[in-house]
Residue frames as a rotation matrix with the C-alpha (Angstrom) as fourth column:
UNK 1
0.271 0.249 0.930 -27.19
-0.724 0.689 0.027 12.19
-0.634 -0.681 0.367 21.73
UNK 2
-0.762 -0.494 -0.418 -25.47
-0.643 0.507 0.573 9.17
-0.071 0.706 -0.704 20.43
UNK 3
0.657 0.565 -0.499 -27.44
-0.647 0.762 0.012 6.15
0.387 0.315 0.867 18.81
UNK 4
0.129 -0.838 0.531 -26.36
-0.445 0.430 0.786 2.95
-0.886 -0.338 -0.318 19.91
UNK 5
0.231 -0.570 0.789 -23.81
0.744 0.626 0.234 1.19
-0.627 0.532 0.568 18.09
UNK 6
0.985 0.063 -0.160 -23.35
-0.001 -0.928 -0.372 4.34
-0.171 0.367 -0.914 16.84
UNK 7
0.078 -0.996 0.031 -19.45
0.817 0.046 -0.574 5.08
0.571 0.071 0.818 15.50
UNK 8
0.632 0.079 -0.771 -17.99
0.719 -0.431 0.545 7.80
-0.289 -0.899 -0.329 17.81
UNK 9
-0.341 -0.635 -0.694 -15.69
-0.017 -0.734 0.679 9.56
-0.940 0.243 0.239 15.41
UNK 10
0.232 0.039 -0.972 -16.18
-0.690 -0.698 -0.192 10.57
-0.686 0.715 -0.135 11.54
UNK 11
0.043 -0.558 0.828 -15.26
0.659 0.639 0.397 7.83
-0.751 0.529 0.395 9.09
UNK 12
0.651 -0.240 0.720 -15.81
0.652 -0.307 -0.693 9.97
0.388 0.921 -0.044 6.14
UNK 13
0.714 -0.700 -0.016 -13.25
-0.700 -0.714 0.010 12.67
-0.019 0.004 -1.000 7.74
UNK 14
0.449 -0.527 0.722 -10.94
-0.278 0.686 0.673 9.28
-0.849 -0.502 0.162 8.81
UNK 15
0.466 -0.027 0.884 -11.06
0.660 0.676 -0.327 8.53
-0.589 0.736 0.333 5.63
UNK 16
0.868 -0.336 0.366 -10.37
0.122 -0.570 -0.812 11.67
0.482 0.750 -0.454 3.95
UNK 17
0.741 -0.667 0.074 -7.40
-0.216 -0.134 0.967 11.97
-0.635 -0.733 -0.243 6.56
UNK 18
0.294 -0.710 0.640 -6.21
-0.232 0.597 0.768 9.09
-0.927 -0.374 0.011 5.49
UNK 19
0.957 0.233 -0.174 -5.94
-0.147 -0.130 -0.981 9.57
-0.251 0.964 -0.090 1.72
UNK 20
0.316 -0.943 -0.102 -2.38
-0.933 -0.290 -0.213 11.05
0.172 0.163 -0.972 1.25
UNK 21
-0.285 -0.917 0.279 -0.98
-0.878 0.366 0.309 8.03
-0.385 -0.157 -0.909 2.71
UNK 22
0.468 0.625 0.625 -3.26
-0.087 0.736 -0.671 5.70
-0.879 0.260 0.399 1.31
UNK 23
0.944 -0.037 -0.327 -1.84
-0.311 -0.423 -0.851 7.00
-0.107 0.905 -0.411 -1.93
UNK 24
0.318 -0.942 -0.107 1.48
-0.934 -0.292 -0.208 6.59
0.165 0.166 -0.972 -1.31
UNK 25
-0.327 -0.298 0.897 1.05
-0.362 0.916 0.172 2.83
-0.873 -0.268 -0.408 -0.49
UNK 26
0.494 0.844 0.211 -0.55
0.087 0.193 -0.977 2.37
-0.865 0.501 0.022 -3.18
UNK 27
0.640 -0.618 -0.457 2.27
-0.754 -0.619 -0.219 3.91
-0.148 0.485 -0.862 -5.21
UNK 28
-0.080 -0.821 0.565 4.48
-0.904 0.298 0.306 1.79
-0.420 -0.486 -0.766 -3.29
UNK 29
-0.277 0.004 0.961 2.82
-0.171 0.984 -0.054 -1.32
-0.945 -0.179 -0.272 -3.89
UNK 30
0.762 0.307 0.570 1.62
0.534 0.200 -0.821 -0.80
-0.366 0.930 -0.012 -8.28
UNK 31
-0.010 -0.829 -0.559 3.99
0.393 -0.518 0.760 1.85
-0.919 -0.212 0.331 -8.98
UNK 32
-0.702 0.391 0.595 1.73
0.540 -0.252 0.803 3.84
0.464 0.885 -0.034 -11.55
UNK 33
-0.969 -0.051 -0.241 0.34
0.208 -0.694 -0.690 6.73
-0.132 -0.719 0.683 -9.95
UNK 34
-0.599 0.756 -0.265 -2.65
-0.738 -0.392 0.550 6.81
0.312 0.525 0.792 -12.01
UNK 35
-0.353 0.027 -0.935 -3.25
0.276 0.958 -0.077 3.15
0.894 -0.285 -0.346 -10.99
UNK 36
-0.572 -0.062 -0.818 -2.85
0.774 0.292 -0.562 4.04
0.273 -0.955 -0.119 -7.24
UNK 37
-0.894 0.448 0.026 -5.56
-0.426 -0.864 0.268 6.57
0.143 0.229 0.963 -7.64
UNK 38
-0.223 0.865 -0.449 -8.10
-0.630 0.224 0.743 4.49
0.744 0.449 0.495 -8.91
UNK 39
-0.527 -0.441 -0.727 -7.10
0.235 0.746 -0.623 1.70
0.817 -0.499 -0.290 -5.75
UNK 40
-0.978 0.145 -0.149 -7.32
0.057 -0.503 -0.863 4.58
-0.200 -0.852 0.483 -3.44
UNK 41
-0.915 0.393 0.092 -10.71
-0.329 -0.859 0.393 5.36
0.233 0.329 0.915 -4.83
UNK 42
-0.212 0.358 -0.909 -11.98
-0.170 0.903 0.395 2.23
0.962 0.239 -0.130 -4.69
UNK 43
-0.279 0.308 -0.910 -11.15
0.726 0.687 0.010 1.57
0.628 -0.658 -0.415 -1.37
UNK 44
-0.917 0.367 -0.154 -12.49
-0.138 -0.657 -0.741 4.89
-0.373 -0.659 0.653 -0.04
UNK 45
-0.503 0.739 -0.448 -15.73
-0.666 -0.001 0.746 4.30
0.551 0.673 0.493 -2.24
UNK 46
-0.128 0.199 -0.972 -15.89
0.080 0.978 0.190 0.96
0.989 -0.054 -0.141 -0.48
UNK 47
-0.868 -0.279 -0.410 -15.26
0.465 -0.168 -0.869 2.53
0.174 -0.946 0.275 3.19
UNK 48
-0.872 0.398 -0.284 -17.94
-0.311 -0.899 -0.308 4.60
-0.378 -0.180 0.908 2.63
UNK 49
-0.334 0.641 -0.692 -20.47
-0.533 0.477 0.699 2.13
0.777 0.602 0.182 0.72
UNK 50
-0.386 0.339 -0.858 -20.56
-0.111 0.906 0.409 0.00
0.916 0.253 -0.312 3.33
UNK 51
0.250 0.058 0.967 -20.98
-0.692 -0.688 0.220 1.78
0.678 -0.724 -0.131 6.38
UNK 52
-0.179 -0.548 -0.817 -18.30
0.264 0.773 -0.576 -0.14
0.948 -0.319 0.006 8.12
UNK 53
0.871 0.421 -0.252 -18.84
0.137 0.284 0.949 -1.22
0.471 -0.861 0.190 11.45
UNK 54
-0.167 -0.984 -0.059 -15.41
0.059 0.050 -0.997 0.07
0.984 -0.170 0.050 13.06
UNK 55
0.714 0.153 -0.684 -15.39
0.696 -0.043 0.717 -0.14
0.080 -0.987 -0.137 16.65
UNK 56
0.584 -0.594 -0.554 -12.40
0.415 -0.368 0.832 2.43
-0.698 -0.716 0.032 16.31
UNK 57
0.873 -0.224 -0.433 -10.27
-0.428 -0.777 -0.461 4.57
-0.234 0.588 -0.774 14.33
UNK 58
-0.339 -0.918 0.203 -7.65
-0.798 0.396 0.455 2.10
-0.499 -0.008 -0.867 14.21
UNK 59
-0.145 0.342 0.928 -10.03
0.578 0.790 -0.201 -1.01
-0.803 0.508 -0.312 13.24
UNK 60
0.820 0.367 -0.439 -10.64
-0.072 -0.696 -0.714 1.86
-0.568 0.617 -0.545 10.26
UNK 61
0.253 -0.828 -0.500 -7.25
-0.835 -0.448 0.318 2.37
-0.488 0.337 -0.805 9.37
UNK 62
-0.301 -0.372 0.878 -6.53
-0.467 0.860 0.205 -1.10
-0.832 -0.348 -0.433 9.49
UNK 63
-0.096 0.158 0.983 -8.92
0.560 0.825 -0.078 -2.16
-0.823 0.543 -0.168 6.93
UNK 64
0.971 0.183 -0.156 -8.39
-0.071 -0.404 -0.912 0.55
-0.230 0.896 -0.379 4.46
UNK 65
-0.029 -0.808 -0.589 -5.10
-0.965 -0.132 0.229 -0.42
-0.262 0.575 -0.775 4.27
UNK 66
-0.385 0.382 0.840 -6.41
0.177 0.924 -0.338 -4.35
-0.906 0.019 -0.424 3.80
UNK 67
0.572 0.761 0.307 -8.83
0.435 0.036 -0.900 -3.67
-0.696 0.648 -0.311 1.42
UNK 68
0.603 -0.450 -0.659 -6.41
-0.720 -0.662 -0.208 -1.13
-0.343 0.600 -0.723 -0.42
UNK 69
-0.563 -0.796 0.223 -3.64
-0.631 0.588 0.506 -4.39
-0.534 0.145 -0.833 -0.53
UNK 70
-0.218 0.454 0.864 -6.35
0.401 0.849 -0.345 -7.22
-0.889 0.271 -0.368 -1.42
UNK 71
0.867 0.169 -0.469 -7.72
-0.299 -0.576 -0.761 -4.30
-0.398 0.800 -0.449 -4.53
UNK 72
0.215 -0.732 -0.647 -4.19
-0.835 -0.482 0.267 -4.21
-0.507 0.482 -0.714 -5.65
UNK 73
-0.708 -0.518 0.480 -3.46
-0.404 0.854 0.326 -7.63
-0.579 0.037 -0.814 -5.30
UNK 74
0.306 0.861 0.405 -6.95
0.475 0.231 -0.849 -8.57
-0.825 0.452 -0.338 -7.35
UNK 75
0.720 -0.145 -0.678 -5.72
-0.636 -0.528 -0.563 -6.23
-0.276 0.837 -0.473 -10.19
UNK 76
-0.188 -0.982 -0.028 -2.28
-0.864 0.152 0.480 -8.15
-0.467 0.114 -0.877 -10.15
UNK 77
-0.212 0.293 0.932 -4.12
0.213 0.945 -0.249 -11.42
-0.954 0.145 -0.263 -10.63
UNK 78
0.443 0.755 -0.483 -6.07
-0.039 -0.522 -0.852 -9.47
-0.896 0.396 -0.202 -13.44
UNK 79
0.695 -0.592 -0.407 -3.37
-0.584 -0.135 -0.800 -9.09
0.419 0.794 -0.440 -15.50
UNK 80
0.885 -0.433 -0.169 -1.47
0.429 0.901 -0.064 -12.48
0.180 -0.016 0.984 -14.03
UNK 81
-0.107 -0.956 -0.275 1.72
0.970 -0.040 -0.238 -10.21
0.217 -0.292 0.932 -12.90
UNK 82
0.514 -0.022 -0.857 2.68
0.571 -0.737 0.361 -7.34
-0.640 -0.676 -0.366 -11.17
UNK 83
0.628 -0.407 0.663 3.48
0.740 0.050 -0.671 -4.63
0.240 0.912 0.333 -13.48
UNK 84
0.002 -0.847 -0.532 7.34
0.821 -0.302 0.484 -3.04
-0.571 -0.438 0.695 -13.16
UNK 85
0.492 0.133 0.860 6.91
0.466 -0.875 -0.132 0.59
0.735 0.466 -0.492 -14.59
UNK 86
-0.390 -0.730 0.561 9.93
0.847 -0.524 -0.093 2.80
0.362 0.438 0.823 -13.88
UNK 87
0.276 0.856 -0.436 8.73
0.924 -0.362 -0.126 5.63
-0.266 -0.368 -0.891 -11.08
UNK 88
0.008 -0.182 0.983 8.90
0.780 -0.614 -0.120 8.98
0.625 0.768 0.137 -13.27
UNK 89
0.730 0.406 -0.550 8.91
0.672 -0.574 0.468 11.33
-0.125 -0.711 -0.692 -9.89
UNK 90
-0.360 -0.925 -0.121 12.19
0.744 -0.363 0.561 12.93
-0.563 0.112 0.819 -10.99
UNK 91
0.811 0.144 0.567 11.65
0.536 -0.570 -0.622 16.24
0.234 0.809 -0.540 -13.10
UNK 92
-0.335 -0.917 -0.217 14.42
0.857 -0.392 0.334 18.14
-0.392 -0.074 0.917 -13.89
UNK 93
0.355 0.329 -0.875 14.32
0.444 -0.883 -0.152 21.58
-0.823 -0.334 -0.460 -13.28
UNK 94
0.940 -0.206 0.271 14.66
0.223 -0.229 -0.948 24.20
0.257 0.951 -0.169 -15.90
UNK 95
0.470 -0.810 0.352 17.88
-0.744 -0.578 -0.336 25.69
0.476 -0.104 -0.874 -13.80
UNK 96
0.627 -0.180 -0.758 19.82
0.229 0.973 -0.042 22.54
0.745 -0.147 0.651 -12.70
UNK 97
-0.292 -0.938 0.189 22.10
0.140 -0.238 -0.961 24.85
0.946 -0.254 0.201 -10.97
UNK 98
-0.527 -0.024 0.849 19.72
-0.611 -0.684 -0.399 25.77
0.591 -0.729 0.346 -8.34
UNK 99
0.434 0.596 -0.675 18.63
-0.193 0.794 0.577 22.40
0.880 -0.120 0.460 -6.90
UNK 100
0.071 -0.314 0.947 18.76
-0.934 -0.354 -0.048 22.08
0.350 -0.881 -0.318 -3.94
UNK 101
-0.652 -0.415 -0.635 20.55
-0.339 0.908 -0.245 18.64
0.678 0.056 -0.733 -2.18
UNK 102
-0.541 0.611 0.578 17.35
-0.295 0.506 -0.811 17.68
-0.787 -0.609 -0.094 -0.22
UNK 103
0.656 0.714 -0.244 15.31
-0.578 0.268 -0.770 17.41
-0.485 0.647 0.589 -3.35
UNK 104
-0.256 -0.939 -0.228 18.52
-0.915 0.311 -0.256 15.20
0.311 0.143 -0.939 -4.47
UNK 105
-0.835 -0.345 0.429 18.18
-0.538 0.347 -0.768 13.40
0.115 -0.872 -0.475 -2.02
UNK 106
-0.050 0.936 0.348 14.59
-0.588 0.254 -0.768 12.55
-0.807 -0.243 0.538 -2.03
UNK 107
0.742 0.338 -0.579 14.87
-0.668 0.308 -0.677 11.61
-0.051 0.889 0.454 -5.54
UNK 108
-0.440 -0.886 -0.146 17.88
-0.800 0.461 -0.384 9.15
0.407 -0.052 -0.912 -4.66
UNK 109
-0.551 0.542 0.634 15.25
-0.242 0.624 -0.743 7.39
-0.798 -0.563 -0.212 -2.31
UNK 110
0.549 0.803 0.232 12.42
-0.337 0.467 -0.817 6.92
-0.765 0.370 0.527 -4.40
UNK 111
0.168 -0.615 -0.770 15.15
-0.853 0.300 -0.426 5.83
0.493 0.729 -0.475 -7.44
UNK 112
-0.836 -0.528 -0.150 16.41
-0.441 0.809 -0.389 3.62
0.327 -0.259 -0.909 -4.82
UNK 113
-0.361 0.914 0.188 12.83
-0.546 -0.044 -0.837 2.87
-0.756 -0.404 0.515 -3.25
UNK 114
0.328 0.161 -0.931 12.07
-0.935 -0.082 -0.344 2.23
-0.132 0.983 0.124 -7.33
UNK 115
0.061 -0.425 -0.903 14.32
-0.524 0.756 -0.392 -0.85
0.850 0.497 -0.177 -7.23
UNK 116
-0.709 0.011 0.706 13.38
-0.444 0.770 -0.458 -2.67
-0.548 -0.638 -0.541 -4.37
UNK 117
-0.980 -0.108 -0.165 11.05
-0.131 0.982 0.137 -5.60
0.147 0.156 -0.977 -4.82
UNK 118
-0.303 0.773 0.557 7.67
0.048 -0.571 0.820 -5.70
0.952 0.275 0.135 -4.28
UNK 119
0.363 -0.025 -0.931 7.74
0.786 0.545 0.292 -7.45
0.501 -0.838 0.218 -0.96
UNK 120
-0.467 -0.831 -0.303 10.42
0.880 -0.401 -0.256 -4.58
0.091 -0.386 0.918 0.21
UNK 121
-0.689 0.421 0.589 8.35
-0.318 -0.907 0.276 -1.61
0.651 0.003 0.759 -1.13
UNK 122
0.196 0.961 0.197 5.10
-0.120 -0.176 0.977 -2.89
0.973 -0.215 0.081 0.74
UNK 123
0.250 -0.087 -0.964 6.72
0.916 0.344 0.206 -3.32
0.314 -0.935 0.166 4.13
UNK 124
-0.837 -0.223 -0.499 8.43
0.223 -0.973 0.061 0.25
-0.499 -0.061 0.865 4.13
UNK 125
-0.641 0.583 0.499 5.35
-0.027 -0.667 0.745 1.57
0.767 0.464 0.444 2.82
UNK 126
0.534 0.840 0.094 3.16
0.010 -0.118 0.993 0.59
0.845 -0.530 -0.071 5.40
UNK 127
0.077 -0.336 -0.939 6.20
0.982 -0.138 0.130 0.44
-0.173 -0.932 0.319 8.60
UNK 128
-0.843 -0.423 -0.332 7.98
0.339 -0.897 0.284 4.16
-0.418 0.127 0.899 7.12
UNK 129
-0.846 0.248 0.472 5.20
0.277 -0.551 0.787 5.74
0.455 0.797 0.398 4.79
UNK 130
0.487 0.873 -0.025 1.44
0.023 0.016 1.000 4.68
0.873 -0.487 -0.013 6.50
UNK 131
-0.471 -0.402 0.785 3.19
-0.877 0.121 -0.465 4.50
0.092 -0.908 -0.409 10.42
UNK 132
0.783 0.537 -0.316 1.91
-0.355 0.801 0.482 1.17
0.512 -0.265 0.817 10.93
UNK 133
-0.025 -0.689 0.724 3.50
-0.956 0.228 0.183 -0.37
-0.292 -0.688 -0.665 14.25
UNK 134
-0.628 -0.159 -0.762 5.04
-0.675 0.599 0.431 -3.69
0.388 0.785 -0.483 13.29
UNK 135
-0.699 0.629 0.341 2.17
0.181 0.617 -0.766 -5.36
-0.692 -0.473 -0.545 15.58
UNK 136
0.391 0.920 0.018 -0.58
-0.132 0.075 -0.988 -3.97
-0.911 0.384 0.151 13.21
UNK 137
-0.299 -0.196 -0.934 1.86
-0.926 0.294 0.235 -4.98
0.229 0.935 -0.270 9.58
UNK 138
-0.672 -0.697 -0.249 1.43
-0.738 0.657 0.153 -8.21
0.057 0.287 -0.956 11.24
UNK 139
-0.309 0.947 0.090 -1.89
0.023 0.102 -0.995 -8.26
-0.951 -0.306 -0.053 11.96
UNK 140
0.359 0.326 -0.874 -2.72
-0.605 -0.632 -0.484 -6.38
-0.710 0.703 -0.030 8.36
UNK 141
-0.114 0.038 -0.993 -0.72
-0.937 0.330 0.120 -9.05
0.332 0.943 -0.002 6.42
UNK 142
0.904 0.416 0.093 -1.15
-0.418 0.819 0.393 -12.30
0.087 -0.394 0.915 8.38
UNK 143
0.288 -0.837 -0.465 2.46
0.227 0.532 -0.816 -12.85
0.930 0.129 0.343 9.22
UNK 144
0.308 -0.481 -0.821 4.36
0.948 0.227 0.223 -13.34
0.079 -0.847 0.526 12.71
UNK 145
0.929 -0.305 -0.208 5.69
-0.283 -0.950 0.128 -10.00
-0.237 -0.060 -0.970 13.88
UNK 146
0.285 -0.731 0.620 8.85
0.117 0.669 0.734 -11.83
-0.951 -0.137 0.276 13.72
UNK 147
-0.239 0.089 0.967 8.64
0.971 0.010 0.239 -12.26
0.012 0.996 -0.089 9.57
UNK 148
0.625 0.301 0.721 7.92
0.671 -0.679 -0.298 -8.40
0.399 0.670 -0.626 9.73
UNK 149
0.615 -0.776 -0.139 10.94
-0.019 -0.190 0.982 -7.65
-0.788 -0.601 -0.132 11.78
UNK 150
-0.153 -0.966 0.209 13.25
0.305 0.155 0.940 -9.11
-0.940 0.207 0.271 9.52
UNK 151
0.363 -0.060 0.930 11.53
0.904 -0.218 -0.367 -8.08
0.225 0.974 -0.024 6.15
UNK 152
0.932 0.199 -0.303 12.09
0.291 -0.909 0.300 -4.55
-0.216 -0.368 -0.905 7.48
UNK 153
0.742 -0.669 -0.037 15.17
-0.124 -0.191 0.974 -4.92
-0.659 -0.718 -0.225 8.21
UNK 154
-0.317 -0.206 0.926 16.13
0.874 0.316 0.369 -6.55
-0.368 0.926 0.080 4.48
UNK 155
0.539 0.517 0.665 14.15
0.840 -0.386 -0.381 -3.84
0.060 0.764 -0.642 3.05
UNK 156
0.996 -0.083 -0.028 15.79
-0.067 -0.928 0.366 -1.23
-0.056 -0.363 -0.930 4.68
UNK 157
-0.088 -0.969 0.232 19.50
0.173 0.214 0.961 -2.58
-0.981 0.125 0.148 4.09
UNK 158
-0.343 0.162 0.925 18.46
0.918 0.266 0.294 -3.27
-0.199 0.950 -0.240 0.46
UNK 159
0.785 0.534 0.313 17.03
0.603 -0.775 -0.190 0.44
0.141 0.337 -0.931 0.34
UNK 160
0.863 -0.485 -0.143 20.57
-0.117 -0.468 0.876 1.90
-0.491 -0.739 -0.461 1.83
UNK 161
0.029 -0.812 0.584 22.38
0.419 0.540 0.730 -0.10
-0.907 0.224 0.356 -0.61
UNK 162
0.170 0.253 0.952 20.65
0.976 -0.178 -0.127 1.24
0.137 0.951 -0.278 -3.83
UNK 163
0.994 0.067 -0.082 20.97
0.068 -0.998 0.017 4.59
-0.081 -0.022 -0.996 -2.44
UNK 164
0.674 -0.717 -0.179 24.59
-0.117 -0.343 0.932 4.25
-0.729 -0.607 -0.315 -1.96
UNK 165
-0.297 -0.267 0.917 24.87
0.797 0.459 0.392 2.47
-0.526 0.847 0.076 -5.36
UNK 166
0.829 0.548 0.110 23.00
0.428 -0.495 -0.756 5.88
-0.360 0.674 -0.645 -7.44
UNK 167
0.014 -0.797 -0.604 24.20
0.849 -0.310 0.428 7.95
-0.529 -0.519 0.672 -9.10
UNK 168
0.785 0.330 0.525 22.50
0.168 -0.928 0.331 10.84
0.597 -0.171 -0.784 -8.58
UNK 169
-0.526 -0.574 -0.627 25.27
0.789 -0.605 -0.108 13.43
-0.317 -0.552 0.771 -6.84
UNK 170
0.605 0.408 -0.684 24.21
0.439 -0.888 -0.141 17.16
-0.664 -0.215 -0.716 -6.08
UNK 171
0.413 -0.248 0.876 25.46
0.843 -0.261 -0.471 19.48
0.346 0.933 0.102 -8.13
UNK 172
-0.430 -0.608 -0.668 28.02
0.654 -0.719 0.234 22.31
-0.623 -0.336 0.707 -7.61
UNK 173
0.847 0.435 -0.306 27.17
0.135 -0.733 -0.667 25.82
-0.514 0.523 -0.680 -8.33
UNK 174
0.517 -0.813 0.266 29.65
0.058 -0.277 -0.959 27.69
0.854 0.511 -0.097 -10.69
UNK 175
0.254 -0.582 0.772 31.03
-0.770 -0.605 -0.202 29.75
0.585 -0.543 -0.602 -7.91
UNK 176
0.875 0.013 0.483 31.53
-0.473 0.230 0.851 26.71
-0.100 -0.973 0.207 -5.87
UNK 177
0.940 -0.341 0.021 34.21
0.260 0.674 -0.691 25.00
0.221 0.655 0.723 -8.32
């Protein structure tokens, strides 16, 4: 039997759901994995301190990816700048020959991903990474859908370009020469 005002779904599962991608914005948006840990921790700590009043699994989502931006942005202040650290996701394998051109590939993105802006990384993180439809970025950052249309679109040109600019290239086996 429910209580009213009861919540009707899990928040602590919602939450744990909703980790992984939490993380990766987070990534997206300090770019210091160790950082976007602690963020993530926070704002699940906080989701779960305050026994949020969600009327829905979306009003949920919504503000853990709020609270997860306003955290970051509160650190940034902290230390008066946002801090450009060089994402280290690349390891090279011991056998270079046997890489395979999707893992290439990935690591071309986040290289190219790596040199966007911050502005650039936190729109593709939350349109491409978190699925956020561009009605709820525009809701989540307080801008016009309109002004998240076109950052997209910039971000995503500007992410196409750096890829096309790398150079990372796959590697040939012997036998393929």
């Amino acid at each position: 039997m429910k209580r009213a005002g009861s919540i009707p779904f899990d928040v602590r599962q919602r939450v744990a759901d909703e980790l992984p991608r939490l993380l990766a914005y987070a990534v997206s948006l300090v770019r210091d994995r160790d950082r976007a840990r602690e963020l993530v921790q926070e704002t699940a700590t906080r989701a779960l301190a305050t026994r949020l009043a969600a009327r829905d699994e979306r009003a949920l989502r919504a503000w853990l990816y709020k609270t997860l931006r306003h955290a970051a942005i509160d650190e940034a202040r902290r230390q008066r700048q946002w801090l450009e650290q060089p994402v280290a996701d690349a390891i090279v394998e011991q056998d270079p020959w046997r890489v395979e051109n999707s893992r290439i590939a990935a690591i071309t993105v986040r290289q190219g991903f790596a040199r966007l802006g911050p502005e650039a990384r936190e729109i593709l993180a939350l349109i491409d990474i978190a699925g956020f439809s561009y009605g709820e970025t525009s809701v989540l950052l307080g801008i016009p859908i309109g002004t998240v249309m076109s950052r997209v679109s910039r971000a995503r040109s500007a992410l196409l370009q750096a890829v096309a600019e790398s150079d990372v290239v796959p590697l040939r086996r012997r036998d393929e020469r």
